[in-house]
C-alpha positions in Angstrom: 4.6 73.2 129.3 6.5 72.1 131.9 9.9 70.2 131.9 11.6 67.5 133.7 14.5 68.6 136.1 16.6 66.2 134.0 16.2 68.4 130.5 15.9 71.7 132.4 19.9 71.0 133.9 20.9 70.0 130.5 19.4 73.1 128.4 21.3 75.3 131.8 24.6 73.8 130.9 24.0 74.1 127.2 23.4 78.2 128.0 26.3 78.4 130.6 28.2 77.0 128.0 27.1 79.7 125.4 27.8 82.8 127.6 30.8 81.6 128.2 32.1 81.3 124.4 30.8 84.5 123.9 32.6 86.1 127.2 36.0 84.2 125.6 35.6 85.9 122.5 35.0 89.0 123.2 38.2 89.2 125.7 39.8 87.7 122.6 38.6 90.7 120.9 39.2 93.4 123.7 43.2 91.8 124.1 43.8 92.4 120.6 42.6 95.2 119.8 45.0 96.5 123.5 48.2 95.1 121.2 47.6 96.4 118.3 47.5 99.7 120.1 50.9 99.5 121.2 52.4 98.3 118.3 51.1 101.2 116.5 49.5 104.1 118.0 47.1 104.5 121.3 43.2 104.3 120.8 41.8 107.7 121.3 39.3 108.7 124.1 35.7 107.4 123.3 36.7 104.5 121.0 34.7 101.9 122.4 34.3 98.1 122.0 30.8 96.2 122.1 30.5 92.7 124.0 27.7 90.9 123.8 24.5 90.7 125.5 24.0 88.0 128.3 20.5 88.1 129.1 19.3 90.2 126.6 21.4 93.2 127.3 24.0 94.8 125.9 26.9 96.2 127.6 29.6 98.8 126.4 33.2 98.3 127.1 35.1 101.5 126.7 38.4 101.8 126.0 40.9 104.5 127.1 44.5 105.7 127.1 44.2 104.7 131.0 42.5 101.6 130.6 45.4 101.0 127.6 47.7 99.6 130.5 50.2 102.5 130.3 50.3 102.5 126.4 49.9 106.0 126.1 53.0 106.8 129.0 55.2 104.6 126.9 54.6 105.4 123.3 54.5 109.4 122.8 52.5 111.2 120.2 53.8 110.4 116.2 54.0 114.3 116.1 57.1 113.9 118.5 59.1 110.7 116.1 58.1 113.5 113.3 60.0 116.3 114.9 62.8 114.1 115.8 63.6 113.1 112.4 63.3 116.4 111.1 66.3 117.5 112.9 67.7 114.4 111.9 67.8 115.9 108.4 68.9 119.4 109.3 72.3 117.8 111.2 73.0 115.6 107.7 72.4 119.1 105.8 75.3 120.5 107.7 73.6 121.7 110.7 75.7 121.8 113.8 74.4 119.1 116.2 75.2 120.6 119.2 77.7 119.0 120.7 81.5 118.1 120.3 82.8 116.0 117.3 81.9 117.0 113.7 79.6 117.8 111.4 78.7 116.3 107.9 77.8 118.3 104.4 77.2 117.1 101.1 78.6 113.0 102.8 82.4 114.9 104.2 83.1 114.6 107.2 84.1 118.2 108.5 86.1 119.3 111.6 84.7 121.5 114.0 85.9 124.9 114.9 87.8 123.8 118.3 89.4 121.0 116.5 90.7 123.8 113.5 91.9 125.9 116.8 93.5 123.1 118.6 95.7 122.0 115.4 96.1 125.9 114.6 97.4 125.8 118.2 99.8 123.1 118.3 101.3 124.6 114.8 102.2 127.5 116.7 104.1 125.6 119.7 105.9 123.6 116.7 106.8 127.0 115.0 108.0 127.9 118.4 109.9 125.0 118.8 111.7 125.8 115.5 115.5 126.9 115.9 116.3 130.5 114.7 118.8 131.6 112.6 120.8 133.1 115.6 120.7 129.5 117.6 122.2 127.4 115.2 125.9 127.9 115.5 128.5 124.9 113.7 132.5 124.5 113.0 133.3 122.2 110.2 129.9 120.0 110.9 128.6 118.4 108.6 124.5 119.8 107.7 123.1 116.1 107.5 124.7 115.5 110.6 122.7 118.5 112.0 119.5 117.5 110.2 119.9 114.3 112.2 120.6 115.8 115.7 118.0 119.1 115.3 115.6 118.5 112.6 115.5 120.2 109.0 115.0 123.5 109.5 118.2 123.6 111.7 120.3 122.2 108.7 118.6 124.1 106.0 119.7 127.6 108.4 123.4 125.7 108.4 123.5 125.2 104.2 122.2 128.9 104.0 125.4 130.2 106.3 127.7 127.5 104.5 126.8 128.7 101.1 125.3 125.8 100.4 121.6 125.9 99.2 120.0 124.2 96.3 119.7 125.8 92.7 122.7 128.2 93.1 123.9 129.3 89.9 127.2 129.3 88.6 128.3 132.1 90.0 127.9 131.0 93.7 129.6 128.0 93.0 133.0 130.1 94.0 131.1 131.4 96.8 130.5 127.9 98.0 133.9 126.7 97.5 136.2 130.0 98.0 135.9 131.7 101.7 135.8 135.7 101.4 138.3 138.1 102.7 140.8 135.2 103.5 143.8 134.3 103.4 145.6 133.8 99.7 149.0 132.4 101.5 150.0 129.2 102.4 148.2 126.7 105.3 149.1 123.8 107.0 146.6 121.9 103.9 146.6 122.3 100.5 144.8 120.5 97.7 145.8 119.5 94.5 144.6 118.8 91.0 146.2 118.0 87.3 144.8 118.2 84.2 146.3 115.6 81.8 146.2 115.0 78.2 147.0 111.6 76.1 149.8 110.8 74.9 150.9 107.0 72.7 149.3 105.4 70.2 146.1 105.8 71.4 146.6 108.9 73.4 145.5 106.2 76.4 149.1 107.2 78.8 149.0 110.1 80.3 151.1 113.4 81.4 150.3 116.1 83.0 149.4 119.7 81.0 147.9 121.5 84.2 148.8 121.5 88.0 146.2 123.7 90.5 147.2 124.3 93.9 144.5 125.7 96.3 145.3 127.0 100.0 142.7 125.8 103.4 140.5 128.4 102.1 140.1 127.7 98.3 142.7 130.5 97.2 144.4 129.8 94.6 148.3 129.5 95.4 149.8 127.9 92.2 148.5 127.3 88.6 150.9 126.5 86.1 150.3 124.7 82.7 153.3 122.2 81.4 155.3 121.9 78.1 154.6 118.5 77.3 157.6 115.6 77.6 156.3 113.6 74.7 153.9 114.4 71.6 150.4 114.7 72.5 148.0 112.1 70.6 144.9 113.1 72.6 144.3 116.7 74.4 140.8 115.3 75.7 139.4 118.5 75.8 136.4 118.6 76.1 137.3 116.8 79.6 140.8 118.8 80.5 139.9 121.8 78.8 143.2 121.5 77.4 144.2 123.6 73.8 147.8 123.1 72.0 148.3 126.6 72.9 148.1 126.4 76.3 150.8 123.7 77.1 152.9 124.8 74.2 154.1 127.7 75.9 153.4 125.9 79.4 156.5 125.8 82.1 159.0 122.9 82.0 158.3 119.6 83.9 161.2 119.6 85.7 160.5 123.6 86.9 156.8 122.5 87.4 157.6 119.6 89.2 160.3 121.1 92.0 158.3 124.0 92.4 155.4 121.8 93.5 157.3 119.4 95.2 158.5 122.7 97.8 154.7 123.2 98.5 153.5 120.1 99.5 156.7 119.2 101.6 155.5 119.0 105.6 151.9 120.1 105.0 148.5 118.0 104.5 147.9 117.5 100.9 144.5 116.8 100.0 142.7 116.4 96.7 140.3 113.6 95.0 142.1 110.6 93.3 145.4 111.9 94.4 147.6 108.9 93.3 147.1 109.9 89.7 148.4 113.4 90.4 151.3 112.1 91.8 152.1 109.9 89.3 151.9 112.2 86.5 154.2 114.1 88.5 156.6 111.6 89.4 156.2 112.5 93.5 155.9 111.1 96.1 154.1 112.2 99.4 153.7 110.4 103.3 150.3 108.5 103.3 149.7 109.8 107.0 149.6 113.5 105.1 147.4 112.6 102.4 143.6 113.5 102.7 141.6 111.5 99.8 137.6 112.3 99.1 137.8 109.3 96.9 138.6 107.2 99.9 137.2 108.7 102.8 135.2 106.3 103.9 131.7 108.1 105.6 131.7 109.7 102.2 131.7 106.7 100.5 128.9 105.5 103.1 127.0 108.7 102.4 127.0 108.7 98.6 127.1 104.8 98.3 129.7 104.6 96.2 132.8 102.5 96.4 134.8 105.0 94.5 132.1 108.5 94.2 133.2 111.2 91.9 134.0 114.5 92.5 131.2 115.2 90.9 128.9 113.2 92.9 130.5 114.2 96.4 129.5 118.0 95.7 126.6 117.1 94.6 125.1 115.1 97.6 127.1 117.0 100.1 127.9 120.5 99.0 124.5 121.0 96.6 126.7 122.3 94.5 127.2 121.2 90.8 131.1 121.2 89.4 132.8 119.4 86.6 129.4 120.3 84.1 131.1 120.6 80.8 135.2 121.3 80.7 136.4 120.6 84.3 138.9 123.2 85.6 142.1 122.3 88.0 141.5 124.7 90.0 137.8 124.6 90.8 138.6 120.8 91.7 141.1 121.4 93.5 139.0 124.0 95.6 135.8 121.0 95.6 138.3 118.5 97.0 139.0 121.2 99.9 135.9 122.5 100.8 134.9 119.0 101.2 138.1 118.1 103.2 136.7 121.3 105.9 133.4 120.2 106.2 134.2 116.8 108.0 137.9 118.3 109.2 137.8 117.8 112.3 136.3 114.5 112.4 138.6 113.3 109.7 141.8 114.5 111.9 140.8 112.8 114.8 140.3 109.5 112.9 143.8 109.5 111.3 145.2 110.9 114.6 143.3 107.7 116.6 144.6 105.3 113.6 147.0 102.6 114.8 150.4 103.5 113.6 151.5 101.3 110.7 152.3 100.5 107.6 149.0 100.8 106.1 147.6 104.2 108.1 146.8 106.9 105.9 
């Protein structure tokens, strides 16, 4: 039947209306299903999406990889992330990855080849760079010095011509301290040592049993045991390496004591502790002739001690080991020398560049 204008215009809008719900949803629809796409994978061809009918018909809105707004361009294939992380895996089993840098196996980092060369390489300039045996030439220097100045190869080639290397045995200890094929007479310096034994109460004074006189070169000159003034209490052995029979039948003090006295007159007399020598032999000698290790100061500095050893002066300086078990006049005497020759010349120039006085040694 037919209607009034009035409900015809109000069952129009009521259909407009309608068809437009349905268009909103169904571009709802289409506009997710676009970003689910590219959050996970593209649609493939022929995936379509149904909108509703308006007016009774039904329309088909297909959706492509072009229609996709570029999804396709932008997100590649999942074979390709696949492929990707498959050589992922072979570069953490230890596979190469192609370029510079390194490598990893089983979580260690491991250098490449041209890094192995390049540190191969600069070994070989530093070998290079090494002084040879023929290079390193010295006169009465002192090997730590030269360790300082050229490095430690330098020094260990100057201990090696000195005599002086580490875990000699006893037997090289004379070749340290004694210079072949020279000269057995007398030179400008000589060193001295005495071996004493106890005499008193306590056998706590002593006198001298032994006196050992060496030449610049650690000949022996003068070795003379000494009848003793007074009755020994003490022959301290196992130190002196003194016996009763050995003094008993020694030379006489006074013989002993002008004999010596004729040796050291003019020349440079040097030995370790020297004012107990002296003493014992009732002498005297010019301090600016006197050349103490006991009291050379950069040996002092060197060992830190304010009053080293004998014993500890070979040690650190000469690597050589003396005074072990019964010491031996002579071989201190030739310590106290050898030492005096390896800083010779730097000791001379100190005492000749020593204020003259009173108190200059």
């Amino acid at each position: 039947p037919p209607r009034s204008p009035r409900e015809f215009s109000s069952n129009w809008k009521a259909l407009q209306e309608l068809l437009k719900q349905k268009a909103d949803s169904s571009n709802k629809a289409l506009s997710t299903c676009q970003t689910n796409s590219k959050n996970k994978q593209p649609l493939k061809v022929g995936n379509s999406q149904e909108v509703p009918a308006v007016n009774g018909n039904r329309e088909k809105a297909k959706s492509t990889n072009k229609t996709d707004n570029g999804s396709a361009k932008d997100h590649p294939p999942s074979a390709k992330p696949k492929a990707k992380r498959v050589a992922m895996d072979k570069n953490l089993n230890g596979t190469k990855s192609g370029g510079k840098g390194c490598k990893l196996k089983n979580g260690n980092i491991l250098k490449e080849k041209g890094d192995i060369k390049h540190k191969r390489r600069k070994a070989e300039e530093h070998a290079e760079q090494q002084p040879k045996e023929a290079e390193i030439w010295f006169d009465d220097v002192d090997p730590k010095d030269i360790e300082a100045a050229i490095g430690p190869e330098a020094a260990k080639i100057a201990r090696r011509n000195l005599g002086l290397e580490t875990g000699q045995s006893k037997e090289s200890v004379e070749q340290v301290l004694v210079k072949e094929k020279a000269s057995e007479g007398l030179t400008r310096a000589v060193a001295m040592d005495c071996e004493m034994v106890g005499v008193g109460p306590k056998g706590e004074d002593s006198i001298v049993a032994r006196v050992s006189l060496v030449n610049q070169f650690g000949k022996c000159i003068y070795d003379k045991y000494v009848k003793p003034t007074e009755e020994v209490t003490d022959y301290r052995t196992a130190v002196s390496g003194i016996r009763p029979e050995n003094i008993n039948t020694g030379e006489d003090f006074k013989t002993v004591q002008k004999e010596v006295a004729g040796i050291l007159n003019g020349r440079i007399l040097v030995g370790h502790a020297l004012r107990n020598d002296l003493k014992v032999l009732f002498l005297d000698h010019p301090k600016k002739k006197i050349r103490d290790t006991q009291r050379y100061k950069p040996f002092k500095q060197r060992v830190k001690s304010a009053r080293p050893s004998l014993k500890l002066l070979c040690e650190k300086l000469l690597n050589v080991q003396v005074q072990t078990s019964e010491h031996c006049s002579i071989q201190d005497a030739q310590a106290a020398m050898r030492l005096y020759t390896l800083e010779k010349k730097k000791w001379e120039a100190a005492v000749k560049n020593k204020p003259k006085n009173k108190n200059c040694k």
